[in-house]
N, C-alpha and C positions, 0 to 999 in steps of 0.2 A: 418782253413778250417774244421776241427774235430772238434773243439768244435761247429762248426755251423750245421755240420750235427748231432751232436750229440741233439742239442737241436729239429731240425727239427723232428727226431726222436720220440723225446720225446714230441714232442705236436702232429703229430701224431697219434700217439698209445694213445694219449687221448682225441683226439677232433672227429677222424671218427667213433668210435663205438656210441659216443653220437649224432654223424647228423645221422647214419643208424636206431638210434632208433626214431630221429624226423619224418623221413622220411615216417616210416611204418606206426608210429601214425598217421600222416596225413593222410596220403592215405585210412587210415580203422580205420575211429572214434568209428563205431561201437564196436572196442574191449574192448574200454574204459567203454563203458554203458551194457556190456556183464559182464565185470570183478567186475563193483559196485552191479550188481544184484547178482553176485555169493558170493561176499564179505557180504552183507546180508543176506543171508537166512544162511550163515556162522554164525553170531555175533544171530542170533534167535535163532537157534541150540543150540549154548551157552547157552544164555539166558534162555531156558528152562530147560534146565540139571540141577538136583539138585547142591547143592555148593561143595559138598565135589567132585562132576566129576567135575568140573568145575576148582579144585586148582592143581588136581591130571592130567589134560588134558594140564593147559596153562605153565605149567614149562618146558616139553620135548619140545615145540612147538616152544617156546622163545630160548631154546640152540641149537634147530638143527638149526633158522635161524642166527644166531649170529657166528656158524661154518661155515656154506656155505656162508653169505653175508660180512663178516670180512673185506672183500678188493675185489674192484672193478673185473669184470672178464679179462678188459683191462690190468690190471696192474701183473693178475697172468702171462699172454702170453707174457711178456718183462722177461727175465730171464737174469744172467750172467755165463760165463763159462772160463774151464782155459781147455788147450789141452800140452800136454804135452808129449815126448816120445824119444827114442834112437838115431833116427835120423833126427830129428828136436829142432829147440828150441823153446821153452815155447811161448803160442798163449794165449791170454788173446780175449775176445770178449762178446757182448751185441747184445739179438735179441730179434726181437720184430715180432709176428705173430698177426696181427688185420682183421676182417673182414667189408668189404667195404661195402656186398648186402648180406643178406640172404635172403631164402625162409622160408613162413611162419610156412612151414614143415620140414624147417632147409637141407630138405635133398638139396641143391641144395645153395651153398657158393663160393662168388667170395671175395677172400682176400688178401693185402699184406704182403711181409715178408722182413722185413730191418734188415740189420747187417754191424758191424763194429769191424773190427779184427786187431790185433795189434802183429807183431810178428818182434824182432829185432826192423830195421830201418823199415820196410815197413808195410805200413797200407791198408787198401781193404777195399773199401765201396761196397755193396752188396744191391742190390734189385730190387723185384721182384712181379710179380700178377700173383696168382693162382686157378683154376677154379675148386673144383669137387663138383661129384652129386652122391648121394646114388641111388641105382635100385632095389627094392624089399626088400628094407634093406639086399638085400644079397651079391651087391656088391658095392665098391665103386671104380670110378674111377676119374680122375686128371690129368689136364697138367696146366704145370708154366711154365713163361718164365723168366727169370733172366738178369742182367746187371752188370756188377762188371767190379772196378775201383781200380788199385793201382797206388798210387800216389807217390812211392819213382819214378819210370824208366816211371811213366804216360802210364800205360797200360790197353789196355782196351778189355773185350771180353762180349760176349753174350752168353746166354744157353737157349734150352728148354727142358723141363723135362716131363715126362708121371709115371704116376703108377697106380697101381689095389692093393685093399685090399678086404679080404672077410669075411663075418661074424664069419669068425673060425680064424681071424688073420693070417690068410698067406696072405704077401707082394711081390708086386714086382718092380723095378722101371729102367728105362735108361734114361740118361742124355746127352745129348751134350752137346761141348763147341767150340764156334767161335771166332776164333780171328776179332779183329774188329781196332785194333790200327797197324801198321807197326813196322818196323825194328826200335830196337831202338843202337843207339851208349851210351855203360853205361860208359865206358872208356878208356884210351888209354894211352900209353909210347912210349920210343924211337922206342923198334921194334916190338909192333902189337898196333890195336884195338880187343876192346873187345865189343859184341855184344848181345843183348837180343830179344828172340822174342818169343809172343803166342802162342801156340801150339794148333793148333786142334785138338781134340778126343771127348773120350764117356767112361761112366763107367754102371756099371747095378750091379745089386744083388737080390736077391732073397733068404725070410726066414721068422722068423715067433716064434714064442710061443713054448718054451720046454711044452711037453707034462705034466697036473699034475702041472706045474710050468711055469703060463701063466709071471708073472712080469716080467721074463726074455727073452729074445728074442735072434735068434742066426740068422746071416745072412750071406752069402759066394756070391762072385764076383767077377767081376774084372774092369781092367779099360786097354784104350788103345789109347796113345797118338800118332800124326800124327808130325815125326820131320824129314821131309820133305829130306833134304841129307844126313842126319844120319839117325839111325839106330832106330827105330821106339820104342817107349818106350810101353811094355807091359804087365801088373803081375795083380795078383792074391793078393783077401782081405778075410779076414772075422771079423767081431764084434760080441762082444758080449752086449748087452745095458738091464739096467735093469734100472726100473724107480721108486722111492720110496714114490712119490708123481706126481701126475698130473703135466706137466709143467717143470719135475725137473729129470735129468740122471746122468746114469757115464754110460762111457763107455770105451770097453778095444778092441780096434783093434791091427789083425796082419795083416800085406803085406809086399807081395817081389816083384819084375821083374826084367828085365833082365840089366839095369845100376845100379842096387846096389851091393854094394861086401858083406852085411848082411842082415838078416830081420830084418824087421823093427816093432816096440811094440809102439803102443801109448795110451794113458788114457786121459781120458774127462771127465769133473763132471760139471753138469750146475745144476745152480736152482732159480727160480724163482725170481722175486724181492718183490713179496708179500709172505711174510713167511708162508706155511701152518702148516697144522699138522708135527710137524716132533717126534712127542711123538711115543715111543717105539709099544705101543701097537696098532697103526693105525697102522703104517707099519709092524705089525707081521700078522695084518688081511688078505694083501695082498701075505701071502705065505699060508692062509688055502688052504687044499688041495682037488680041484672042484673035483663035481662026474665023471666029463668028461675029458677026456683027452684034448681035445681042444674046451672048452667052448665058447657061442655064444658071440658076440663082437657086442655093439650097434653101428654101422659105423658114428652113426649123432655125435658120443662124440670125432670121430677123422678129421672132417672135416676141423678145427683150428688146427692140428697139424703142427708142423715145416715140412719144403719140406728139405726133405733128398739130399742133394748133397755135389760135391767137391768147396767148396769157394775159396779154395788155386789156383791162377793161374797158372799154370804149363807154363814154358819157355822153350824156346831154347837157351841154352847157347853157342856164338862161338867163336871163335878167328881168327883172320884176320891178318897176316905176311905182316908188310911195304915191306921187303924185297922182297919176291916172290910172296906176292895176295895169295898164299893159306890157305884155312880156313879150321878149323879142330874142331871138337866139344870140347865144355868146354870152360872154361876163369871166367875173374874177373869180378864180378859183380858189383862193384863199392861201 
């Protein structure tokens, strides 16, 4: 079943951005006889330039397109990641952000976002369509709606998600999450069953660009889960995410609430499957230090960004006494 979706995946993320580009061509041939005329009075331009502009003009020209066109744009938005941290174990996963419909002004993108995460026994398949539009280039806003499937206990729920970013980089976002599968029996002995079930909630956060030191981003929220005859799961997060290429993160979360007996520390490092610059001096560029403290942010360069949420399903864990029918929180998961 994983290796099918996994290939599904992967044609995909490389057959819809090439129908979204047939699609446009179609529709507006004219851009085609717009682009040869421009391509022209381009190669005359040359053509007239003495030869020593002419040697000295098509060398930068040649290496700036051989950096930007190196690898497909489809193929930089599939990335992979490891998650990793105190009180959980190690999450390995593969995600993939494509766009289905642009506008020809870009501001206005309807796109999917597939993912598949591997941690322990249990796997989750994840995906989703997400709609935003840029407004005066000053803001942008977004809602997704999500599906996600683990397939160790066959559980299944639903989200929909909103955010707003603004051309200074302050973010904001809330999530729901629906259960959509019932009560599940994971297992049982002589004297109980053990029980599993989806929990309703919501998380949100809000944050944004260190001031001087835009790469970095710091964010604080929480989240608050709905577990219905116990005692209702509530806490507090904050990350830190810094990005050192387009495409490509780590990131260092803390959270706590109120059924953990510790806080919890976790780290994420994802990057791309098309290898960019990862040379020293490209990534020193992105810590020069702006004349502004919270410089302008082109909103059309984040409308492919990945949808920030919880992919983890959060359960109800119970236990159920053959003996006297009473159930108590916690138990074996199977």
């Amino acid at each position: 079943m994983a290796n099918k979706l996994f290939l599904i995946l992967i044609l995909s993320a490389s057959l819809l951005p090439q129908l979204c580009i047939q699609a446009q061509d179609n529709q507006l041939p004219e851009i085609a006889s717009i682009k040869q005329e421009a391509d022209g009075k381009a190669v005359d331009s040359l053509l007239n330039q003495a030869p020593g502009e002419q040697t000295s003009e098509k060398q930068p020209i040649e290496k700036e397109f051989q950096s930007t066109q190196g690898a497909p744009d489809w193929l930089k938005r599939i990335n992979m990641s490891l998650e990793a941290g105190t009180d959980i174990k190690p999450k390995y996963f593969l995600e993939s952000v494509q766009p289905l419909f642009s506008a020809l002004d870009k501001e206005t993108v309807l796109f999917n976002q597939t993912r598949i995460s591997a941690r322990d026994y249990r796997t989750t398949y994840s995906t989703g369509l997400g709609l935003r539009k840029v407004f005066n280039e000053n803001y942008l806003l977004g809602i997704n709606a999500f599906y996600d499937f683990q397939d160790f206990h066959k559980h299944h729920r639903a989200g929909v998600g909103f955010e707003a970013i603004t051309n200074r980089g302050l973010e904001a976002r809330l999530n729901s999450y629906l259960r959509v599968s019932g009560q599940r029996l994971v297992n049982e002995d002589s004297a109980n069953q053990y029980y599993e079930k989806v929990a309703n909630g919501c998380d949100w956060e809000l944050g944004g660009p260190l001031p001087y030191f835009h790469p970095v981003k710091l964010y604080g929220g929480g989240y608050w889960y709905n577990f219905e005859r116990f005692k209702d799961e509530f806490g507090w997060k904050m990350r830190m995410e810094y990005n050192p290429v387009k495409y490509s993160r780590l990131v260092f979360e803390v959270r706590d609430d109120n059924k953990r007996e510790n806080v919890g520390y976790r780290f994420e490092g994802a990057i791309t499957l098309a290898f960019a610059s990862f040379n020293l001096r490209d990534i020193v560029k992105e810590f020069k230090t702006p004349s502004e403290a919270y410089p302008k942010v082109n909103l059309e360069d984040k409308t492919l960004d990945r949808v920030v949420r919880d992919f983890d399903i959060t359960v109800i864990k119970s236990t159920r006494s053959k003996a006297t029918g009473l159930t108590v929180e916690g138990g074996k998961s199977g």
